[in-house]
N, C-alpha and C positions, 0 to 999 in steps of 0.2 A: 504494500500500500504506500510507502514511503518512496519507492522510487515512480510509483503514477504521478505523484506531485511534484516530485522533482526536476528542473530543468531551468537553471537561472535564465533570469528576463531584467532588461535594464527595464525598468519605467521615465531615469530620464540622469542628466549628467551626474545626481546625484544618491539616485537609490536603486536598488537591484535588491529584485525577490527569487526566492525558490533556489538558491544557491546550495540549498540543504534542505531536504523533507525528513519530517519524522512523523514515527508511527508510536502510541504507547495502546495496550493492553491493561486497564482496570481489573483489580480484584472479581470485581464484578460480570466481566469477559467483556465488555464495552471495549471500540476501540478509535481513538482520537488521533487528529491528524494534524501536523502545521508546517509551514513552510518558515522559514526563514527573511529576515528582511536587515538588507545591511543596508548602512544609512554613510554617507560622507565623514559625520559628525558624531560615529559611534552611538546612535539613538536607537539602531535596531535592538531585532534582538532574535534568540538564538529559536532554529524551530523546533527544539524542545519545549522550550517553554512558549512556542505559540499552539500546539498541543496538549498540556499542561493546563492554561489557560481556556480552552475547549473541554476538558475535561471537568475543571474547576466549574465552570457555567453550569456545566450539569448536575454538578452535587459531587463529585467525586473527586476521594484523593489520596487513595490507595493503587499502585500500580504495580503489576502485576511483571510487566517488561514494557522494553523500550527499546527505539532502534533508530539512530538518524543516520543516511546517507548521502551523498556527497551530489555532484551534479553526473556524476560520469555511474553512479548507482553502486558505490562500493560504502561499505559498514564505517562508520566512524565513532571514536568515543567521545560522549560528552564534554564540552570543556565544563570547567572547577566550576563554576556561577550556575550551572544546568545542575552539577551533580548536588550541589549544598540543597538547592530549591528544592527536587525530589525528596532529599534526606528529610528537611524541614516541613514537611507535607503531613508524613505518620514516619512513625520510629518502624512501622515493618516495613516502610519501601526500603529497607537497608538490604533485605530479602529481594528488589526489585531486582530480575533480569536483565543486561544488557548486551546487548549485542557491540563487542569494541571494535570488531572487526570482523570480516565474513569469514559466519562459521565459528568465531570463538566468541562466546557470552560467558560472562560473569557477574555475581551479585552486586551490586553496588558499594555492598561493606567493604570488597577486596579493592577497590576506587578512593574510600574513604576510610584506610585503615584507623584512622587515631582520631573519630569523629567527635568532635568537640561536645554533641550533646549525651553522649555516653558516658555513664559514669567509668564505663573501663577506659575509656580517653585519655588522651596526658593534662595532666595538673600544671595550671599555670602559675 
């Protein structure tokens, strides 16, 4: 579903969408979609969280997996700003599935080994 969406598009000298589609899976089996939007002036934002943000509207914010790729259709990992949001959503998206790259997925915890909101975390 993530690479239907995908295939970057200028809209004009300053913004370009669909440079990156994502797809996530809800606890629920629900599945949300978003594309990406980069801005000149760093105002986009990532199409995880423009699926995230779809799924949020619906009441939901437990995910289940997740998967964004690239404009050419290959598996990409989350950057750090994508992976915290998830994290911050419920303590079990740490259990969320992702796909880092085609063919190898893993949970989000081994992304965010020493997650600040755990108490087994490191002590500042």
């Amino acid at each position: 579903m993530a690479r239907n969406i995908t295939g970057e598009k200028r809209l004009n000298d300053f913004v370009q969408i669909a440079g990156v589609g994502a797809a996530l899976e809800t606890a629920d089996g629900n599945i949300y979609t978003g594309i990406s939007i980069d801005t000149a002036c760093s105002m986009g934002f990532c199409a995880e969280h423009s699926a995230i943000a779809e799924m949020l509207k619906h009441g939901e914010y437990k995910i289940k997996a997740i998967v964004a790729v690239n404009d050419n259709g290959q598996a990409i990992p989350p950057c750090g700003r994508c992976r915290e949001l998830i994290s911050q959503l419920s303590s079990s998206n740490l259990h969320t599935i992702i796909e880092v790259k085609d063919g190898i997925r893993v949970p989000l915890s081994e992304l965010l080994p020493y997650d600040w909101k755990e108490p087994s975390g490191p002590v500042w």
